[in-house]
C-alpha positions as CSV (number, residue, x, y, z in Angstrom):
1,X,0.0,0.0,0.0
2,X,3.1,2.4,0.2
3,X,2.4,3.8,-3.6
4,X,-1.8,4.2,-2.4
5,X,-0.4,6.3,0.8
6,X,1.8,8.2,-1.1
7,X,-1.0,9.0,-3.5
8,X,-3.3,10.5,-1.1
9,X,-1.2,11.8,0.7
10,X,-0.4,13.6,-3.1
11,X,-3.7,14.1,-3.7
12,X,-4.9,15.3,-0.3
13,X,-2.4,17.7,0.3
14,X,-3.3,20.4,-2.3
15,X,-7.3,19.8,-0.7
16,X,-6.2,20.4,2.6
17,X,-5.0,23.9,1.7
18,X,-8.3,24.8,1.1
19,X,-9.0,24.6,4.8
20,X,-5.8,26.8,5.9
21,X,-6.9,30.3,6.2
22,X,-4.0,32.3,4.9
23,X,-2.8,35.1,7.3
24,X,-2.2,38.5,5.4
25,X,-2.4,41.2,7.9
26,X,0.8,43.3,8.5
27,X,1.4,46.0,11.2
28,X,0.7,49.4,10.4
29,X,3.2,51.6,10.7
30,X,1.6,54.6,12.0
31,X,4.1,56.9,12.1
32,X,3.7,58.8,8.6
33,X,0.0,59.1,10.1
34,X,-1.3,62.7,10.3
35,X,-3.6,64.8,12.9
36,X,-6.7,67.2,12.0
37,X,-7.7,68.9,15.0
38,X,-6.3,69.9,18.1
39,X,-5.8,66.6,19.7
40,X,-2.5,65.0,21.3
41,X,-1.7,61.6,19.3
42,X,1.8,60.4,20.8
43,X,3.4,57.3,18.6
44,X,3.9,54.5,21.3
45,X,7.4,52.8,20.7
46,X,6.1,50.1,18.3
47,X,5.0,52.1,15.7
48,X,1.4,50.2,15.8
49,X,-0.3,51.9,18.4
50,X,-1.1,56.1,19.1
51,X,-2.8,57.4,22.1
52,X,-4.6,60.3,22.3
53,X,-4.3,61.8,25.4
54,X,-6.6,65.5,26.0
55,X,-9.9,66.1,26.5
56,X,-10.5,68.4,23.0
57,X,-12.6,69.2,19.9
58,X,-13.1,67.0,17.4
59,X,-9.6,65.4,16.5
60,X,-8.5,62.9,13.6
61,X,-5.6,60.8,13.5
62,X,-5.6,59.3,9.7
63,X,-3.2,57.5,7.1
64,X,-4.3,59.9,4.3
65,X,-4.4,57.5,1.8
66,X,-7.4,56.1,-0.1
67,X,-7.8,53.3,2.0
68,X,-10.9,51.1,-0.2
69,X,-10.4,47.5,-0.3
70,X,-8.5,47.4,2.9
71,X,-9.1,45.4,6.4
72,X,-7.7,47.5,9.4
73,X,-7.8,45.6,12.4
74,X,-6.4,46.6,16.3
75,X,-7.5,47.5,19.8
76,X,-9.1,50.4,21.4
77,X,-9.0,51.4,25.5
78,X,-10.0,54.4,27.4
79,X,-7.5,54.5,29.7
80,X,-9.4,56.8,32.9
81,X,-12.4,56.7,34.9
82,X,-12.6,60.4,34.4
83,X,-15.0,60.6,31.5
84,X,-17.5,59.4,29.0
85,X,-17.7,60.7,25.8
86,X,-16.7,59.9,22.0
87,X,-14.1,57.4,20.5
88,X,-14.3,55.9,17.2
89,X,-12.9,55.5,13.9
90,X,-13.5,57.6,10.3
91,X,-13.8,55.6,6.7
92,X,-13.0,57.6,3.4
93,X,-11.8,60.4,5.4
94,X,-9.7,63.5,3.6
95,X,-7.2,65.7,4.8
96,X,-9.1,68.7,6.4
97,X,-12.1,67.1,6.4
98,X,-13.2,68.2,10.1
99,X,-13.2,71.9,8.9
100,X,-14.5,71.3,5.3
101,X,-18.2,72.2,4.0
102,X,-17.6,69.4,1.1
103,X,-16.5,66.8,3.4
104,X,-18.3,63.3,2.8
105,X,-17.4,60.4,5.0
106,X,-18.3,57.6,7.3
107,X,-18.1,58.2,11.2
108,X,-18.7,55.1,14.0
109,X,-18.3,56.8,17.1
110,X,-18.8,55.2,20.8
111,X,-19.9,57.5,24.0
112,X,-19.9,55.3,27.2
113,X,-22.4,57.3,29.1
114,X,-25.9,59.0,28.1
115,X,-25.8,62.8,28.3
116,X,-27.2,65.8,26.8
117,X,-29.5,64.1,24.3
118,X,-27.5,61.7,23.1
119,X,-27.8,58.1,24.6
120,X,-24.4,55.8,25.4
121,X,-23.6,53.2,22.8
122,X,-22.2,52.8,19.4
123,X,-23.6,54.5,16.4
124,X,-22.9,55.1,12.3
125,X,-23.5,58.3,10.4
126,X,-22.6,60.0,7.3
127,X,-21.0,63.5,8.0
128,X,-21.2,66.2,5.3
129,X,-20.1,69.3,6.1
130,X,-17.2,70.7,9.1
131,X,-17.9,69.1,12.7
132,X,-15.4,71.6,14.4
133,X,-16.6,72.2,17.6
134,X,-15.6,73.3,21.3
135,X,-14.4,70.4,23.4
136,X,-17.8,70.2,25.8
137,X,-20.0,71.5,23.4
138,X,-23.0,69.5,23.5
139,X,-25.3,71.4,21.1
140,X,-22.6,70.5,18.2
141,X,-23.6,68.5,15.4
142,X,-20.5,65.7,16.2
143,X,-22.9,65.5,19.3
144,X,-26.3,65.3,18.2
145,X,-25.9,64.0,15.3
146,X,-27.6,66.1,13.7
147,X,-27.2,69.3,11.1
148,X,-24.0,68.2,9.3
149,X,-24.2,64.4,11.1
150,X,-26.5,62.6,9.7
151,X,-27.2,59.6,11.6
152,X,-27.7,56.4,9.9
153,X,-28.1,53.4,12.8
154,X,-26.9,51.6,16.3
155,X,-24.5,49.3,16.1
156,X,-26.1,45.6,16.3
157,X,-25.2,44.2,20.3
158,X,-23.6,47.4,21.2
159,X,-26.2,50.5,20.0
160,X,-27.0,50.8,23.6
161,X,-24.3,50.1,25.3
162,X,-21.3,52.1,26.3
163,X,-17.5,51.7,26.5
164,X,-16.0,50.2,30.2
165,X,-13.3,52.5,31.6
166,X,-9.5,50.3,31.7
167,X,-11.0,48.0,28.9
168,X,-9.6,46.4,25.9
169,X,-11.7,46.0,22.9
170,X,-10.7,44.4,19.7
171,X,-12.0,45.6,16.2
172,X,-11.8,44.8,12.9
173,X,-13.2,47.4,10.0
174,X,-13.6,46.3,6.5
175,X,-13.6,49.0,4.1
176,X,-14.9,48.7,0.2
177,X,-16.7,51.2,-2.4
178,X,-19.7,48.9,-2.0
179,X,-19.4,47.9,1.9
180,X,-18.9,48.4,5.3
181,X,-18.7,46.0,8.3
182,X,-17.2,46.6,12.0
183,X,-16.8,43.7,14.4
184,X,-15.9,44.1,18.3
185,X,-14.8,41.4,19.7
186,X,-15.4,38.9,17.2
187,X,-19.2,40.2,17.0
188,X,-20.2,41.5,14.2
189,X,-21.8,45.0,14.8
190,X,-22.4,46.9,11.0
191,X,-22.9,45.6,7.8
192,X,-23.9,48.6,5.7
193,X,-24.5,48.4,2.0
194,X,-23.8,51.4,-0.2
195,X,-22.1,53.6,-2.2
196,X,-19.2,55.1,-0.4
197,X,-16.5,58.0,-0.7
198,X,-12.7,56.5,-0.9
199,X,-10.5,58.1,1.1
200,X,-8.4,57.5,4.9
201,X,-8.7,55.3,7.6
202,X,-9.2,57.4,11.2
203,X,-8.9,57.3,14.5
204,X,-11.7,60.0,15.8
205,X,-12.3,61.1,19.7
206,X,-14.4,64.1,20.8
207,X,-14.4,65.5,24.2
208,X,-12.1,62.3,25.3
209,X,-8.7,61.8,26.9
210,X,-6.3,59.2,27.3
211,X,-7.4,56.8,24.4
212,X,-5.1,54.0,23.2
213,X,-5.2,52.9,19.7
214,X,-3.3,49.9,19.6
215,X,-1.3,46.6,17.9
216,X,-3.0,47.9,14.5
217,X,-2.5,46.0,11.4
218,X,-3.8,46.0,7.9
219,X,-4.2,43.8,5.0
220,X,-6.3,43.5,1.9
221,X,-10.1,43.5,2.3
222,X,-11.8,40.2,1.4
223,X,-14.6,40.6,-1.4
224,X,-18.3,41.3,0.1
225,X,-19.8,39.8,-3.0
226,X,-18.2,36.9,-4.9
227,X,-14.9,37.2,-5.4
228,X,-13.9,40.3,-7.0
229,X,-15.7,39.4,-9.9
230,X,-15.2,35.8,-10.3
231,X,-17.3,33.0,-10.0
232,X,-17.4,31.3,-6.6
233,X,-14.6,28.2,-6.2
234,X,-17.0,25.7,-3.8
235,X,-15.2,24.8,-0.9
236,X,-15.7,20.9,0.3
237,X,-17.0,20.5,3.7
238,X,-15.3,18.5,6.0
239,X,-17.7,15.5,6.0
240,X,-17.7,15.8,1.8
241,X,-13.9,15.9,2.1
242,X,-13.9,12.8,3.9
243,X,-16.0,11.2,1.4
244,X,-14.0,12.2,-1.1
245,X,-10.4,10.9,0.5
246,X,-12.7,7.0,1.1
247,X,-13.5,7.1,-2.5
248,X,-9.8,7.6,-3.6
249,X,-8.6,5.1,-1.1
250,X,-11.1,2.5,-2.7
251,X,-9.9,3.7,-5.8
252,X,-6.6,3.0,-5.5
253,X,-7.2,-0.7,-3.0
254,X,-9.2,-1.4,-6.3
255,X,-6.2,-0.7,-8.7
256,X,-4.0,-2.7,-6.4
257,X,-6.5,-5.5,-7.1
């Protein structure tokens, strides 16, 4: 039987591949990054990880680079007790954008506590126009999402619910002309359909200190439809792929024969 081992083991190998999911995502180097706004974004040592540390305006920390077709993935902790208000991320994002009446972009921001009109939890919305504001102001449209916010809906498990102070949260964005989805934690919170602006990856905090961006890393964004254009390739299921490896080995005992 050495010639029927070696031939499945032959035959098996390139089938087994097809089960190995193939690990692209690099660090990201944040440190030809830039800042909109008057926030404090200090490089950590590894290159992979900012934190913004005062309690400001509006502020943007953004690769400024069209950023379509791209997976950004990383970890994001408030690192105080002492406050509650906006961190999040920016998709198809320009330089200047915060200040600019033709800006057109994606914003996910997350407030841990309700205040002012505007209840804790995670949110999407389209922003159109400048969101500069004072650091507290609480009539500003980055706050109500409102005027030059448009608000478009709460995030799936987390709409309602705010950020915990001294916690780690994992995300993963996906970013395409056609699609949008954010996951925390492994839990998939926005799958948007549309037609979006290209433009930056962001970081985005309002009215929040001492934020850590961190251990980001990118890679290329996997296709929301079928494959870039192609036709799907069906994948065998592990019980079909047994199957298939019993019919070869009776194959090949019948060959013997």
């Amino acid at each position: 039987m050495y010639f029927g081992n070696k031939l499945l083991c032959l035959l098996a190998l390139p089938m087994l591949s097809g089960f190995v999911g193939l690990a692209h995502a690099v660090p990201a180097d944040l440190s030809d990054w830039e800042i909109d706004g008057s926030g404090n974004w200090t490089l950590q040592a590894s290159n992979d990880a900012v934190k913004q540390s005062l309690n400001s305006r509006p502020t943007v920390f953004f690769n400024n680079r069209d950023s379509q077709g791209t997976a950004l993935g990383g970890s994001i902790e408030v690192q105080t007790p002492g406050d509650d208000d906006f961190v999040g991320f920016v998709l198809g994002y320009n330089d200047g954008d915060l200040f600019a009446d033709t800006a057109d972009y994606i914003l996910v921001d997350w407030k841990q506590g309700t205040q002012s009109g505007w209840d804790a939890g995670m949110s999407v919305s389209r922003v159109t126009g400048s969101i500069d504001a004072g650091g507290t102001d609480t009539s500003a449209d980055a706050w109500t999402h409102t005027g030059n916010v448009t608000f478009l809906e709460r995030a799936r498990t987390l709409g309602n619910t705010g950020w915990d102070d001294n916690t780690s949260y994992l995300f993963d964005i996906i970013f395409t002309e056609s699609n949008i989805k954010v996951l925390v934690d492994d839990v998939l919170q926005f799958d948007i359909s549309g037609a979006f602006q290209n433009g930056s990856f962001g970081f985005y905090n309002f009215s929040q200190p001492q934020v850590l961006y961190a251990g980001i890393t990118e890679e290329e964004a996997p296709d929301p439809g079928t494959g870039n254009g192609e036709t799907p390739v069906a994948v065998p299921t592990p019980a079909s792929f047994g199957l298939m490896i019993l019919g070869l080995l009776g194959l090949v005992v019948t060959r013997r024969r």
